[in-house]
Structures are given as structure tokens and as C-alpha cells.
N, C-alpha and C positions, 0 to 999 in steps of 0.2 A: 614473405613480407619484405618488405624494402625500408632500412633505416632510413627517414627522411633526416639527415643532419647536416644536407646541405638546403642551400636557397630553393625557391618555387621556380625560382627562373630555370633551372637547371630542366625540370620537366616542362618549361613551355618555350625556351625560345629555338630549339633545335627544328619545333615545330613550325616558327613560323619561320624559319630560312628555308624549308621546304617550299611554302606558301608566298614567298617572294620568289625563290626559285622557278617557279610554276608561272608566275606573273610575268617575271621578266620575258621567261622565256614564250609566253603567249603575248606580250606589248613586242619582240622582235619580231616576229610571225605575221600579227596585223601590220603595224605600222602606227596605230590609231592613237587619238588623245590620252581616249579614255583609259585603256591599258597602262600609258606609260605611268598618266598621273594614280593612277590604283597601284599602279608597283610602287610609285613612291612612297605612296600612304603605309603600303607594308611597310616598305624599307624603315620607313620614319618607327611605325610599334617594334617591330624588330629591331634596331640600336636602341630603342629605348628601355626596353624588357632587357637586353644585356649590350652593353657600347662595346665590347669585343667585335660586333656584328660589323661593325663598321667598315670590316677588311672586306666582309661581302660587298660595301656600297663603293670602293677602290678597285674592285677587279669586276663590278658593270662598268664603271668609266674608265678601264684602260680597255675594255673588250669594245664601248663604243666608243673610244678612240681611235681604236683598230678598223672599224669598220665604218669609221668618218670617213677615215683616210681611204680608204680600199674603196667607198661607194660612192659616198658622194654626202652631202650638205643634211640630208632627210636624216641624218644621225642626229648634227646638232639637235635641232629642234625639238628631237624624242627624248636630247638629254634635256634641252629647258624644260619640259611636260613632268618627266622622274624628278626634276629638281622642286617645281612647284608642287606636287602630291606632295613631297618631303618634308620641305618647310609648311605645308598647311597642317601637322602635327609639331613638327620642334618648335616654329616659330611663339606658338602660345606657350610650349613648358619653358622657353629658353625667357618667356618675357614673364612670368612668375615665379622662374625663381630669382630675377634680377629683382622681382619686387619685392620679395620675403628677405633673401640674401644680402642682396646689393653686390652681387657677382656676378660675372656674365657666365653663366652655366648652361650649356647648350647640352649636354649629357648628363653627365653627373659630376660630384665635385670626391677627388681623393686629398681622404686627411690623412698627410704623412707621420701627422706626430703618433697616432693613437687609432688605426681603424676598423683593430678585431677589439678594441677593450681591454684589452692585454695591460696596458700601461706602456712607456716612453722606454723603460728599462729592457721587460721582457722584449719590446720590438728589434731595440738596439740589439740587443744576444741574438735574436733570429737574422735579423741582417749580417750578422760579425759570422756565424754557422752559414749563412746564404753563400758568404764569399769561397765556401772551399766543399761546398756537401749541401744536401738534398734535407733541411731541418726537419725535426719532429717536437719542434721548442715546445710545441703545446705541451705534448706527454709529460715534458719535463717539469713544466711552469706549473701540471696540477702535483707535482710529486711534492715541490716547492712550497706547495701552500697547505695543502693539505695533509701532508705527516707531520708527524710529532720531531721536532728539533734533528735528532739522532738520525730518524728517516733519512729527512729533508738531508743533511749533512754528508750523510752514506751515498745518495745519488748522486751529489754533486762531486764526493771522488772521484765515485766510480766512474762516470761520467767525464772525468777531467782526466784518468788514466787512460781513458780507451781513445784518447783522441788519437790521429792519425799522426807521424812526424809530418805531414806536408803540411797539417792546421796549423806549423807554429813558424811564423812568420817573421821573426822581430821581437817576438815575446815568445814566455814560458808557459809551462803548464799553469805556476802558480798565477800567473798574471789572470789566467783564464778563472783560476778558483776565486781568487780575490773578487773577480768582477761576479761570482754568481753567489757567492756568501753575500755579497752587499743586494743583488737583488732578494735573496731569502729574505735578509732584514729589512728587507725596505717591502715588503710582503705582509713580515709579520709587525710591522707599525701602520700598514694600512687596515688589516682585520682589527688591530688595535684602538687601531682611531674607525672604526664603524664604515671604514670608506672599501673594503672589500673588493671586487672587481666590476665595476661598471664606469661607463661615460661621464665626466665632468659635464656639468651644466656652464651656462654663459657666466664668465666671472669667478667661476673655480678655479685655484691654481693647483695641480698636482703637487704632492709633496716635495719636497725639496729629495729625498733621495731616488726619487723618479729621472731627475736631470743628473743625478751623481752617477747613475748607472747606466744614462743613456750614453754619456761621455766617455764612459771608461770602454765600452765597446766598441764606440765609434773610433774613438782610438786605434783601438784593435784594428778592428777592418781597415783601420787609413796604412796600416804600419803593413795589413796583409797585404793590399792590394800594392803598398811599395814593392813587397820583395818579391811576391808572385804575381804579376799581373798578366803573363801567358794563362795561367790556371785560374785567375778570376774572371777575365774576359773570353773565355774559350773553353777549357776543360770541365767548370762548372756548369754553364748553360747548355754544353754538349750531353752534359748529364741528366740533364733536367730532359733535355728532348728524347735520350734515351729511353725515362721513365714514361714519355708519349704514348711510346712504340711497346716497350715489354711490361705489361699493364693490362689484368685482367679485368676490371672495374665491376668489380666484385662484393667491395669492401661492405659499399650499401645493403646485398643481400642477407637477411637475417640468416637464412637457412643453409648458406654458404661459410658460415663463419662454424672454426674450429669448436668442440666439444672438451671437456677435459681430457678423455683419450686420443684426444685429434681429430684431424679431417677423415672423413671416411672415404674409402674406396668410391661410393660417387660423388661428392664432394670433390674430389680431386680429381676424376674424369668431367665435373661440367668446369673448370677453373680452368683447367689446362685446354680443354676446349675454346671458352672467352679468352685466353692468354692467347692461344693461336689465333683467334678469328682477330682480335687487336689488331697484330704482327702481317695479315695477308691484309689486313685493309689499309696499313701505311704502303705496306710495299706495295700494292697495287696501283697508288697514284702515283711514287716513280715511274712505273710498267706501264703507265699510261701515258705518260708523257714524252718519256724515250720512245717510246715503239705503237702507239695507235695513228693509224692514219688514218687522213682525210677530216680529222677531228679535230681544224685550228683552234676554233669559237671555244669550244669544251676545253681544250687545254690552257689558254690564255684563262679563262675567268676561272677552271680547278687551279689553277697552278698559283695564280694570283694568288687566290684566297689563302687559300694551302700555305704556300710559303709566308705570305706577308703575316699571317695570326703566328706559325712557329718563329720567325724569326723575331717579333716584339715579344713573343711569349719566355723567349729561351733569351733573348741579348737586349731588350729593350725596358728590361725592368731593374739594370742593375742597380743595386740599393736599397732594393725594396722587395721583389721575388715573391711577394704573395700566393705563389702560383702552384697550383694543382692539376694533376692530369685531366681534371675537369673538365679543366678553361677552355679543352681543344674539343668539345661535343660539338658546339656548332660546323664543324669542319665534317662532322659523319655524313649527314645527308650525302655528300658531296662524295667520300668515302666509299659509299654503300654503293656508290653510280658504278665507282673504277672499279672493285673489285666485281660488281655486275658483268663488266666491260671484260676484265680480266677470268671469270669465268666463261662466258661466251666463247674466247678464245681460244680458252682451255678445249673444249669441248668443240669447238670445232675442230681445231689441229687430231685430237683423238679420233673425231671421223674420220677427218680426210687420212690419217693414218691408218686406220681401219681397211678402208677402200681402197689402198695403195698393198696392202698387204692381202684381199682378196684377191684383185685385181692380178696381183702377182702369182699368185696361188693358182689360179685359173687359168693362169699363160703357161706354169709349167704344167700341168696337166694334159693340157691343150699339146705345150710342145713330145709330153711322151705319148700319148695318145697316138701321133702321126708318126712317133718314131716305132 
């Protein structure tokens, strides 16, 4: 069984960067209209289904940038054919949601104050933990609501003890307690007041201690980012790319998840298996880029991709870091090629070492034979 407790998108749009993938690469092949403007049409459902995608529709146009330049003019035109496919899907969602909205929405719109439901408080504490560590604010934020006073009061020590010395920046630990006592209370006057965890409607103003708590963290993080800003710009988002890479994605499988006596003996040979298979299909797309030859086309539009999604993923979201090993599915397709590539490799050099090592075997025999 697989927990679904992520989005639908997660199971459909890996698919269709497969299915644009296939197009593109049959509209370079032909040349023709009709190809290019059907890749666009993908391209357009795929950013749409998930706007991450979009790093794909940046490494077709630096790859036919590349082969503007290298060929000649018959690039342009295949790039206006992919542009028209494109906009004949965005152009109608971008013109209703300017009519429902009155925003120009070409994707989708992110709401920074409020966009798991969380509230302004809990997001502020996730952002203020984004600046120096890898959050789990959720876990906390149900410990938060849902125990009894003493509970709730109990995590929030413990919790405030086990912080790291690099978390404190300008402030204390108690700084840090003070701001998560005030979120509990401003918790327990939302269940109070019937307003619990959900979406303000148009016209709702969130409580007043929603913005007292959003402040006192943002605080924080302004005071963190003063005194660390090598380890908020750098050390943090290196972390986050870390967990890309050693990352069994697992979590989802029911059958995979711990028992009260633990993980069993297979349970822990298939984890440790996905752990590894993770780890050789990041390092295969370095492996592939370093050292594949004759393989410019493939390394310009993986490498694009590749790069351009970890680097907004891991340095282009400070502030906000909503980010899950997730975010980087769309990049496997792509993955699955280089380590393809990368075993091929494998497997050939084993031959030819094979045959090098008979070969040799046969000349000495050869040479005591005649002696």
C-alpha cells in the first residue's frame, strides 16, 4: 500500500515530462510543425499539472539556442511552433484567472501569508527553523494543539533544549520558548473561538495573536540571518540538497514503515536498497556529464534541468523553503537515462576487461607452449 498524503500531481506529472520528453525529442528528429506545436501543448499540461516543470521548458530553449547557433535559422521557427502549442493551453487559464482574480496568473498564485493552513504564526516558526535546519514544524504544531496544556508545555522545552548552539543567533533559548508559548496560546484561543485549523474566507481577518507570533519570529530569523548569513545562505540549502541525494522515499510505503519491534530484516534490505538506488542516480548525472562523450544535446538539456530545479529548490526559496525531497521527482525521468548511461558503461568496461584478461591468458599459454 502506498500512503497517498501527498498531492495527485506527484503521481501524474513525472509522467508527463516523460511524454514531453519523447515529443521534443521526435519534433528535433522531424523538423515539422506539427511536432513542435504537440511538444508545446505538452509542455503547456505539464507546467500546469506542476509549475516546477518549467525548468524543463528552460533547458529546451537553451538546447535550441545551442543549436540556433551551431545550425542555422530552422531552430528559430521550431522555437515559434513549441511557443504557439504553449500558449494555446496557458493563454486561456492565464485569461481566467485574470477574470475570476483580477491577477495576471499565468501558473499559479503562491500565498505567502498562510498556504498549508497552518496559520501566519506556525509558518513564521517554520521559516525562523528553515534558517538553520531541515523543519519538522508540522509534528510539532500537532503536539501543540492537540495535548493537554502540560503535553503541549513538555514539547516545547524539550524542544527548546535540544536546539543546536548554531540555532541561536542574537537570541536565547528563552526567546525561542516565549515565541512558541505564545503560538500554543494563540492555538488554544483559536479552538476556543470555533476557528480551529482551516483557510480564512474573503473578509476574515486572522486573530490578532496570529500576527503577534508571526513577528516575533520573523524577528528571529532577521536577527539569524544577521549573525549567520554564511550558514543561512549556504550551509542550510546545502542541507536541504543533501537530503535530495541520501533519501530513500519510502516514507509513502505502508509496508515499509516500522512495527513496534522495528523494521524487520526485510524492511531494512528493501530501504537500504531505495537508499542506494537514490544515491547512484544523483551521482550518475555528474558521471555523465563529466565523462559521456559525444553526448552534447543530452548533457546541455540534463544538466540544465538538473541543475536549474536544485539550485531554485535548495537557494531560491529563502524565506519560505516549503520544500520536500519530493519537489525533485520530476528530474528522475531524466535520472533513470544517466544511470541507464552509467550502467552501460559499467558493463562495458567489465567486458572489455574480461577480454583483456583472456586475451592475456592466451598469449601466456601460447608463449609456454612454444617454450
Amino acid at each position: 500500500m502506498v500512503g497517498l498524503y501527498s498531492t495527485i500531481t506527484e503521481a501524474l506529472h513525472p509522467s508527463l515530462v516523460v511524454i514531453t520528453l519523447f515529443l521534443f525529442y521526435k519534433a528535433l528528429k522531424k523538423m515539422q510543425t506539427g511536432w513542435w506545436m504537440l511538444c508545446g501543448l505538452s509542455a503547456a499540461a505539464m507546467v500546469l499539472t506542476r509549475p516546477l516543470n518549467l525548468f524543463l521548458i528552460l533547458a529546451f530553449a537553451v538546447l535550441v539556442l545551442y543549436l540556433l547557433i551551431r545550425r542555422g535559422w530552422s531552430y528559430f521557427s521550431a522555437g515559434l511552433y513549441f511557443s504557439v502549442g504553449l500558449l494555446l493551453l496557458l493563454l486561456p487559464w492565464t485569461v481566467r484567472n485574470y477574470s475570476i482574480t483580477g491577477d495576471l496568473i499565468v501558473l499559479e498564485k503562491f500565498y505567502h501569508e498562510d498556504p498549508m493552513i497552518w496559520g501566519k504564526g506556525q509558518n513564521a516558526f517554520r521559516g525562523w527553523w528553515s534558517a538553520w535546519d531541515r523543519p519538522r514544524a508540522e509534528l510539532l504544531g500537532f503536539q501543540l494543539i492537540r495535548g493537554a496544556e502540560e503535553e503541549t508545555t513538555y514539547a516545547i522545552d524539550a524542544y527548546v533544549a535540544s536546539l543546536p548552539a548554531y540555532a541561536l543567533q542574537g537570541y536565547s533559548r528563552e526567546d525561542v520558548r516565549r515565541g512558541l508559548l505564545a503560538l500554543q496560546d494563540c492555538y488554544r484561543f483559536k479552538l476556543e473561538q470555533g476557528i480551529g485549523i482551516r483557510a480564512y474566507g474573503p473578509g476574515e481577518t486572522p486573530p490578532l495573536c496570529e500576527e503577534e507570533v508571526k513577528q516575533h519570529f520573523l524577528e528571529l530569523t532577521e536577527q539569524f540571518k544577521a549573525n549567520a548569513p554564511f550558514r543561512y545562505y549556504v550551509i542550510t540549502p546545502l542541507k536541504l540538497y543533501k537530503e535530495f541525494i541520501f533519501h530513500s522515499y519510502s516514507s509513502g510505503y505502508a509496508g515499509l514503515q516500522p512495527s513496534a519491534d522495528g523494521y524487520s530484516l526485510l524492511q531494512l534490505l528493501i530501504k537500504t536498497g531505495l537508499y542506494g538506488l537514490n544515491v547512484l542516480l544523483h551521482a550518475s548525472i555528474f558521471l555523465f556529464l563529466l565523462f559521456a562523450k559525444g553526448q552534447v544535446q543530452q548533457k546541455i538539456l540534463f544538466g540544465t534541468f538538473y541543475v536549474s530545479t536544485a539550485l531554485f529548490l535548495c537557494f531560491g526559496l529563502w524565506g519560505v523553503r516549503y520544500v520536500e525531497v519530493r519537489y525533485m521527482l520530476q528530474t528522475y525521468p531524466l535520472l533513470y537515462c544517466t544511470l541507464a548511461w552509467l550502467l552501460w558503461q559499467l558493463y562495458v568496461g567489465m567486458k572489455s576487461y574480461m577480454q583483456r584478461r583472456r586475451r592475456s591468458a592466451n598469449q601466456q599459454l601460447s608463449a609456454e607452449a612454444h617454450s
